[in-house]
C-alpha beads as a LAMMPS data file, in Angstrom:
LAMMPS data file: protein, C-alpha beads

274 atoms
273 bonds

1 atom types
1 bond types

-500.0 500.0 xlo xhi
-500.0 500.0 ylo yhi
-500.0 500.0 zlo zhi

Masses

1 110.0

Atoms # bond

1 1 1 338.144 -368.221 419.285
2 1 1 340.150 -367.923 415.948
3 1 1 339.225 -365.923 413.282
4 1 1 339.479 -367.040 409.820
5 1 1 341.688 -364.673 409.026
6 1 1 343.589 -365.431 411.528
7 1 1 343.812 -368.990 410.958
8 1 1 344.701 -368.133 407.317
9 1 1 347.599 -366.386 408.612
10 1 1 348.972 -368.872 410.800
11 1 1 349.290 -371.455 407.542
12 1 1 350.636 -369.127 405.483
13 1 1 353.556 -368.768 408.482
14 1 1 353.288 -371.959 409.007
15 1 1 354.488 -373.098 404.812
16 1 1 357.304 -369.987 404.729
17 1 1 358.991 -371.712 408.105
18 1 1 357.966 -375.297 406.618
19 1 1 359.582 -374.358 403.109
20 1 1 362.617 -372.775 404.792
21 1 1 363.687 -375.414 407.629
22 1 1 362.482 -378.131 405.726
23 1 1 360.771 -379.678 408.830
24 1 1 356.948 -379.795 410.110
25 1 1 355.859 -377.751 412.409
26 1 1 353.073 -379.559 414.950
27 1 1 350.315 -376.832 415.067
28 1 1 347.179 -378.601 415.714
29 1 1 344.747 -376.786 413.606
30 1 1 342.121 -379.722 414.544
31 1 1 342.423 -377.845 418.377
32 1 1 343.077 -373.920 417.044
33 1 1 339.462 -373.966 414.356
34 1 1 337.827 -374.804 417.480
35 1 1 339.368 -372.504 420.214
36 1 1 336.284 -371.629 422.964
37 1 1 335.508 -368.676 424.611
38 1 1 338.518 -366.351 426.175
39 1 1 341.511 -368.455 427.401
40 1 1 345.102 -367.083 426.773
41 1 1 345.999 -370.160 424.607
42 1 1 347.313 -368.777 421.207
43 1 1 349.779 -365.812 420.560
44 1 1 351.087 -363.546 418.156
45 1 1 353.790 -361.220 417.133
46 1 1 353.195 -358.962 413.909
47 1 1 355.265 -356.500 412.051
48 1 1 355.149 -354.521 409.306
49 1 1 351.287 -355.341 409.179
50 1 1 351.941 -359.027 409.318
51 1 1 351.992 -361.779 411.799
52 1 1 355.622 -362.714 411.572
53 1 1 355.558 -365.109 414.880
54 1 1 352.915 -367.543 416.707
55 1 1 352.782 -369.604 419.629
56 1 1 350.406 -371.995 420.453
57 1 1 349.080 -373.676 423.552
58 1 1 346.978 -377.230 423.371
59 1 1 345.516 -379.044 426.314
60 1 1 345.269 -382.497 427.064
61 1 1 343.857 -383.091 430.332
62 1 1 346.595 -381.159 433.331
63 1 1 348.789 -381.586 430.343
64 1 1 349.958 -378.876 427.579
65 1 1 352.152 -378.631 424.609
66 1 1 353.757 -375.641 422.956
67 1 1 355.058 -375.033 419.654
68 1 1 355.567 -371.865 417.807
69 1 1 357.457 -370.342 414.861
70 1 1 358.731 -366.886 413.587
71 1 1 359.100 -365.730 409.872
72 1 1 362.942 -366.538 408.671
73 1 1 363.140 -362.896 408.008
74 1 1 362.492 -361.764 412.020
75 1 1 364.549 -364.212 413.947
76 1 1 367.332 -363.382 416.044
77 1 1 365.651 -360.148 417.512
78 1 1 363.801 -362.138 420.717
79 1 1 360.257 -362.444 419.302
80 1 1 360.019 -365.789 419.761
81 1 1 361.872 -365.814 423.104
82 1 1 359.316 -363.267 424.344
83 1 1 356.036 -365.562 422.700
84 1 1 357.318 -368.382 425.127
85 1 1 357.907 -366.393 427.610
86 1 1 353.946 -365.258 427.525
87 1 1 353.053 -368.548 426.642
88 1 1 355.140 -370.154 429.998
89 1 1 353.428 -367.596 432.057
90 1 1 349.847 -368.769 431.391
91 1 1 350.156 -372.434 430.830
92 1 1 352.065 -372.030 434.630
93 1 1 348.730 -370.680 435.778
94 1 1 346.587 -373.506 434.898
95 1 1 348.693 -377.142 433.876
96 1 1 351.016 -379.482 435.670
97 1 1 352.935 -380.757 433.128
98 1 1 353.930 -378.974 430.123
99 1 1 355.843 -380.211 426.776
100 1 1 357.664 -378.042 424.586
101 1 1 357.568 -379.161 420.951
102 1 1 360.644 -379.077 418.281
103 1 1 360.446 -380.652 415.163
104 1 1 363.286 -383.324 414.947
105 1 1 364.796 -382.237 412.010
106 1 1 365.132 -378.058 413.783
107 1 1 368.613 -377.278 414.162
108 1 1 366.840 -373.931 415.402
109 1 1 364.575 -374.827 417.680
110 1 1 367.098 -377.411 419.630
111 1 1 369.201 -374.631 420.004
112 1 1 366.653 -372.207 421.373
113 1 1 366.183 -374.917 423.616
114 1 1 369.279 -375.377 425.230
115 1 1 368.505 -372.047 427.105
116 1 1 365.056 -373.409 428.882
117 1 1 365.203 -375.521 432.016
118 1 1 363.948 -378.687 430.064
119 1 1 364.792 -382.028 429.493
120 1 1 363.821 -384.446 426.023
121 1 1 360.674 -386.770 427.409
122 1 1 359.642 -388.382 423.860
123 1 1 359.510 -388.564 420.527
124 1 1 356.227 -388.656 418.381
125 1 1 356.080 -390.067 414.844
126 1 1 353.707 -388.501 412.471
127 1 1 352.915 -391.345 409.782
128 1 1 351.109 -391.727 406.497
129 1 1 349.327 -394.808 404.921
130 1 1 351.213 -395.910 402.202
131 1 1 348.361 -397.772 399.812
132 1 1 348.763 -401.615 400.289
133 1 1 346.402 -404.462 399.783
134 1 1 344.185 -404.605 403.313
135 1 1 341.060 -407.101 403.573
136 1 1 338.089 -405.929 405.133
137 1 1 337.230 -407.785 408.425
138 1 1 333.383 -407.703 409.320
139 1 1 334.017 -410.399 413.100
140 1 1 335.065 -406.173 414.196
141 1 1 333.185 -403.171 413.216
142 1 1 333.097 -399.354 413.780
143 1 1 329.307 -397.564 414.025
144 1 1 329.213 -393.648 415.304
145 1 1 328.810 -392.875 418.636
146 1 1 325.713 -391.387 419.578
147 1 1 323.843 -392.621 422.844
148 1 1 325.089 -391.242 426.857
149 1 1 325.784 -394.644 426.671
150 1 1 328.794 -394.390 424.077
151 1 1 329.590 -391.039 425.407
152 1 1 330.868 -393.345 429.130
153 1 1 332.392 -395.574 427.006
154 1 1 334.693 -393.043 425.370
155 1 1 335.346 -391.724 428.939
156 1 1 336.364 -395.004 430.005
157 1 1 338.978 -395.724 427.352
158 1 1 340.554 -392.164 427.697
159 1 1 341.187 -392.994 431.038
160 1 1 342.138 -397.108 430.466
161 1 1 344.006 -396.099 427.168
162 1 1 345.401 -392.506 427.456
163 1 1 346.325 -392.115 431.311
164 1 1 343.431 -389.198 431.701
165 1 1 341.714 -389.210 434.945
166 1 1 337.616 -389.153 434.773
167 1 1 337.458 -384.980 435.266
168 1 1 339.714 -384.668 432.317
169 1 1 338.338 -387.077 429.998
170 1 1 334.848 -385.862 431.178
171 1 1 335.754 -382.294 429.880
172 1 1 337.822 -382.968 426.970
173 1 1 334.987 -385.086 425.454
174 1 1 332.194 -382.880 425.997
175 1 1 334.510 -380.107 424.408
176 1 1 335.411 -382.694 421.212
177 1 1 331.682 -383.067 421.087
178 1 1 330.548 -379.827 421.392
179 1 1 332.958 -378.130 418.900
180 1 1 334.411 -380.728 416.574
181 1 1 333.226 -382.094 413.292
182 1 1 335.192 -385.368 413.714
183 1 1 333.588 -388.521 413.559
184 1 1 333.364 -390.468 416.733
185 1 1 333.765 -394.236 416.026
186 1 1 332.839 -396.797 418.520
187 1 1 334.910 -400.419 417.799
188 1 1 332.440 -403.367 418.479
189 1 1 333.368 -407.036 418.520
190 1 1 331.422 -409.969 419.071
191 1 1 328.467 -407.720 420.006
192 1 1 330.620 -405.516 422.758
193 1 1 332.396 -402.041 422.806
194 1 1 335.738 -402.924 422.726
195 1 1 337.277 -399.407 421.468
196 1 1 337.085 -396.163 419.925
197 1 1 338.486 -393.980 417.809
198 1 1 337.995 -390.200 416.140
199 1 1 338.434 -389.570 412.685
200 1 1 339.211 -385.779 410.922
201 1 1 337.840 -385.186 407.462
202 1 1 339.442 -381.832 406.895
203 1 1 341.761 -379.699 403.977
204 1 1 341.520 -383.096 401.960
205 1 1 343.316 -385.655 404.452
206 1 1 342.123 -387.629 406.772
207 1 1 343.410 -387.914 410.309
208 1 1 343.233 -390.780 413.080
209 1 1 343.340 -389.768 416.703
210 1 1 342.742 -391.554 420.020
211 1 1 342.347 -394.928 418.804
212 1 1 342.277 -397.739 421.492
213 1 1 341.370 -400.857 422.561
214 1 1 339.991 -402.386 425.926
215 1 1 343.014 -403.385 427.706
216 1 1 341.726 -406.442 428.812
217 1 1 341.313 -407.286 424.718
218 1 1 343.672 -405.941 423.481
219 1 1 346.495 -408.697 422.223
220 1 1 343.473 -410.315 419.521
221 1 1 344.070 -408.590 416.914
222 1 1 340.917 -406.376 417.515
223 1 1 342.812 -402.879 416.881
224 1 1 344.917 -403.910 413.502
225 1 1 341.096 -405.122 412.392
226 1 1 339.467 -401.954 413.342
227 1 1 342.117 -400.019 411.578
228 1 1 341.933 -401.856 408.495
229 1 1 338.126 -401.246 407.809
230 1 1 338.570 -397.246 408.874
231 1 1 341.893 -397.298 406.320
232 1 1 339.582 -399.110 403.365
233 1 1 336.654 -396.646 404.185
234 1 1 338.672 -393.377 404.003
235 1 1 341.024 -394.459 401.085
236 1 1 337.226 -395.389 399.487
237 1 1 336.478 -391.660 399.858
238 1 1 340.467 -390.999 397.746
239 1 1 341.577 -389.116 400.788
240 1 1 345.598 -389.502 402.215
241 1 1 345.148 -391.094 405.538
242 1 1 347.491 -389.639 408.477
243 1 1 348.186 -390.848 412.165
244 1 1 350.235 -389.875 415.149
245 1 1 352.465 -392.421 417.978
246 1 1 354.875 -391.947 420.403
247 1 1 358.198 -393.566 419.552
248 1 1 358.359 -395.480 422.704
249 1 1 354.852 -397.409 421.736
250 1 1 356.068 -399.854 420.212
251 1 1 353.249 -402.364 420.027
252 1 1 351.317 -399.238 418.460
253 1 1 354.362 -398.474 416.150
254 1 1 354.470 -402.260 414.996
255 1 1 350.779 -402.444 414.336
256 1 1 350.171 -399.108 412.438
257 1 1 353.509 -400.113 410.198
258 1 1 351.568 -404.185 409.298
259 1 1 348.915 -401.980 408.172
260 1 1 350.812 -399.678 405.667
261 1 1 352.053 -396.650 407.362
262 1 1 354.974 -394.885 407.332
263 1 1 356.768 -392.321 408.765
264 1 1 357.407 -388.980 407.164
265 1 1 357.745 -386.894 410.527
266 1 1 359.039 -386.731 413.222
267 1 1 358.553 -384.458 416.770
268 1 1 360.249 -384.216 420.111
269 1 1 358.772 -383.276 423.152
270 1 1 360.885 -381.459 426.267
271 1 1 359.236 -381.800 429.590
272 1 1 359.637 -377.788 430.885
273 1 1 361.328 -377.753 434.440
274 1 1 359.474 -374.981 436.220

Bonds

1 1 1 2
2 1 2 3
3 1 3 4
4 1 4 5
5 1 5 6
6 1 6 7
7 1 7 8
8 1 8 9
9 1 9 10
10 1 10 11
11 1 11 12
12 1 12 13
13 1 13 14
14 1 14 15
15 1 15 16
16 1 16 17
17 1 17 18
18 1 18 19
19 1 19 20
20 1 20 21
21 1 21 22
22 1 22 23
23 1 23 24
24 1 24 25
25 1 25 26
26 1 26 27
27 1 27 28
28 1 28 29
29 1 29 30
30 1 30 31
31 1 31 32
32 1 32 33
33 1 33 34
34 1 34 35
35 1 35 36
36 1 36 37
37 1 37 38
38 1 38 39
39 1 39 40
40 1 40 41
41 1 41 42
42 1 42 43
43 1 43 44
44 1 44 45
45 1 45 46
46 1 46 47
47 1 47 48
48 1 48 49
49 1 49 50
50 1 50 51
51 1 51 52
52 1 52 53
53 1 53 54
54 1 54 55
55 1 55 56
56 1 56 57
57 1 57 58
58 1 58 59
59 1 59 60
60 1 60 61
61 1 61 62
62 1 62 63
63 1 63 64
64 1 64 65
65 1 65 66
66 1 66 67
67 1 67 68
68 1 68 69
69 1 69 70
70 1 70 71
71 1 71 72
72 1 72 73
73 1 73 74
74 1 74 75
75 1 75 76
76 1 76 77
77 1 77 78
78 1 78 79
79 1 79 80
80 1 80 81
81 1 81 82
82 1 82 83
83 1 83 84
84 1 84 85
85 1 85 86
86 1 86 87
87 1 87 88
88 1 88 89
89 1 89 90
90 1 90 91
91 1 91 92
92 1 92 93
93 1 93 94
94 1 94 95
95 1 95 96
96 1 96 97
97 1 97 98
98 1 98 99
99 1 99 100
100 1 100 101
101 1 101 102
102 1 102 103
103 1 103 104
104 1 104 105
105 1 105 106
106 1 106 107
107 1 107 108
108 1 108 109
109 1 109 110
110 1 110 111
111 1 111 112
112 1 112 113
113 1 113 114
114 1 114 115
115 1 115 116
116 1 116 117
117 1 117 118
118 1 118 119
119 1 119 120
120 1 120 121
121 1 121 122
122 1 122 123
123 1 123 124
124 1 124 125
125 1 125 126
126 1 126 127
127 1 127 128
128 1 128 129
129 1 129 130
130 1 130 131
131 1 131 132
132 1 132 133
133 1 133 134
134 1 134 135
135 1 135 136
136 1 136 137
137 1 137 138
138 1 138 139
139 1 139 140
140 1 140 141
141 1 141 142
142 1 142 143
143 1 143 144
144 1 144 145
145 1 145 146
146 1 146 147
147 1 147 148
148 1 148 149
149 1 149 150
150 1 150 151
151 1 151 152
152 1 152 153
153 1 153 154
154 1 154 155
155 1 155 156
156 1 156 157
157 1 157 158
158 1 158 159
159 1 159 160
160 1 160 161
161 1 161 162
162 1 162 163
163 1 163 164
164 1 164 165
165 1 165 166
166 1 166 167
167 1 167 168
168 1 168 169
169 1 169 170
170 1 170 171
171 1 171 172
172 1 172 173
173 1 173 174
174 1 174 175
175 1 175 176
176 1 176 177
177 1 177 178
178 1 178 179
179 1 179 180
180 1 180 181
181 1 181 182
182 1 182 183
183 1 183 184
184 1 184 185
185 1 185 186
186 1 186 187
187 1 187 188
188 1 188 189
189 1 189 190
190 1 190 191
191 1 191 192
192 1 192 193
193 1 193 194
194 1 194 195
195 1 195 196
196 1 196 197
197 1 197 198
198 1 198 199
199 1 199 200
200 1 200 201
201 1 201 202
202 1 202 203
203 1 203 204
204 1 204 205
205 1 205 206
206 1 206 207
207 1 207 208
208 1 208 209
209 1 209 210
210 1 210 211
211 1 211 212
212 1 212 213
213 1 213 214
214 1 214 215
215 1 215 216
216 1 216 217
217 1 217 218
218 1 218 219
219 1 219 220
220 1 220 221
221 1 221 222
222 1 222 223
223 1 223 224
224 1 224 225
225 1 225 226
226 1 226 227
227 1 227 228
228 1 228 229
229 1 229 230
230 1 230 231
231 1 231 232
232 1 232 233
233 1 233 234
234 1 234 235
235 1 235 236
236 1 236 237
237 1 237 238
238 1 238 239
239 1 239 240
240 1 240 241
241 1 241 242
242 1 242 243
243 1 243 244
244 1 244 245
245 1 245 246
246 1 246 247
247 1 247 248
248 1 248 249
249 1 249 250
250 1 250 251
251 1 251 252
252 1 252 253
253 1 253 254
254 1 254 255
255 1 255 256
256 1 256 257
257 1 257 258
258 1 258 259
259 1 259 260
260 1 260 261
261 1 261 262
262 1 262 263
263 1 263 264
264 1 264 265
265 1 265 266
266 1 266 267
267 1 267 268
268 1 268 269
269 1 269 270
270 1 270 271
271 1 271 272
272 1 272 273
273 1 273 274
């Protein structure tokens, strides 16, 4: 687990390398305010009584991504070569796949690249909803998810929509549920489940994550409806709305663009050779 400190240190790092590069660093703080118990997954580098470098590891089923930074002032003196290499060691120890992120936009970070065994996998758009007249659409509607019996249903679209297998989706809910303040949406139609998604009230933005659909429904225009009523409630509450797809989704890409986002970032993702 975090502490507050050190999650206050790990923006302020995060804005000087933001500022400087002018890119955005992916750093999940969703996944590192609720870090559990003792698992090497976050690590740091400090200097001159200050954290001038950070790595961090996130999980996603056998699956884990890496990104990290170091202070413009302390590069080019192999802190951030020896973060990854600590960071390689343990996510060797417990994932099969693992994805090292690089802003697009980081001259640096392609180049520090070019010296791991890893090839470019995909790229991930980060997008904003750019305000735009959307219609309410009651025929689909979202409600919390509360009962064991929502709780399978979200375990059934991780797997249908996100390529988990049960184990994984079985753990990573329980842990969303255990130690996240994100609300857990269930998409009904026609008196059905046909989809969930999470939303992230947090810093003054709202975030969308793991929305799908039912693959046998999807193609009816259930998920651009769904999205429209979360869009209308959180721009109701005056907060920026955010959301996250891989490039190669089109179909996802295509609907989240009708509905008024755009993109403002992007992020590639190198699959690590071991």
């Amino acid at each position: 687990m975090l502490t507050k400190e050190q999650l206050v240190e790990i923006k302020a790092l995060q804005k000087v390398c933001e500022d400087e590069g002018g890119f955005h660093l992916k750093l999940n703080f969703d996944m590192l305010e609720n870090r559990l118990g003792n698992k090497k997954e976050d690590f740091f580098h400090y200097e001159d009584g200050k954290i001038v470098g950070f790595l961090g590891c996130y999980a996603f089923g056998d699956k884990v991504e890496i990104c990290g930074m170091v202070h413009p002032d302390y590069r080019r003196k192999g802190i951030f070569s020896n973060l990854m290499e600590v960071g390689l060691c343990e996510a060797q120890k417990r994932f099969s796949k693992i994805l090292l992120n690089a802003p697009t936009e980081s001259q640096s970070a392609k180049q520090f690249l070019k010296n791991l065994p890893c090839s470019f996998e995909v790229a991930e758009y980060q997008m904003k909803w750019q305000e735009t007249e959307l219609i309410e659409d009651s025929t689909v509607t979202l409600r919390p998810s509360i009962s064991d019996e929502d709780k399978e249903i979200e375990i059934q679209l991780e797997v249908l929509g996100f390529g988990l297998n049960e184990k994984e989706a079985r753990e990573f809910n329980q842990l969303i549920r255990d130690n996240s303040s994100d609300h857990r949406l269930i998409i009904e139609t026609k008196g059905r489940a046909a989809g969930k998604m999470r939303v992230s009230e947090s810093n003054g933005e709202a975030w969308i994550y793991g929305f799908t659909v039912l693959p046998e429904l999807q193609g009816r225009g259930i998920g651009r409806k769904a999205l429209t009523n979360v869009v209308v409630m959180e721009h109701q509450k005056g907060l920026p709305i955010f959301l996250e797809v891989e490039a190669k989704n089109a179909h996802a890409l295509r609907l989240y663009e009708l509905c008024g986002f755009r993109s403002y970032h992007s992020q590639d993702y190198y699959l690590y050779e071991k």
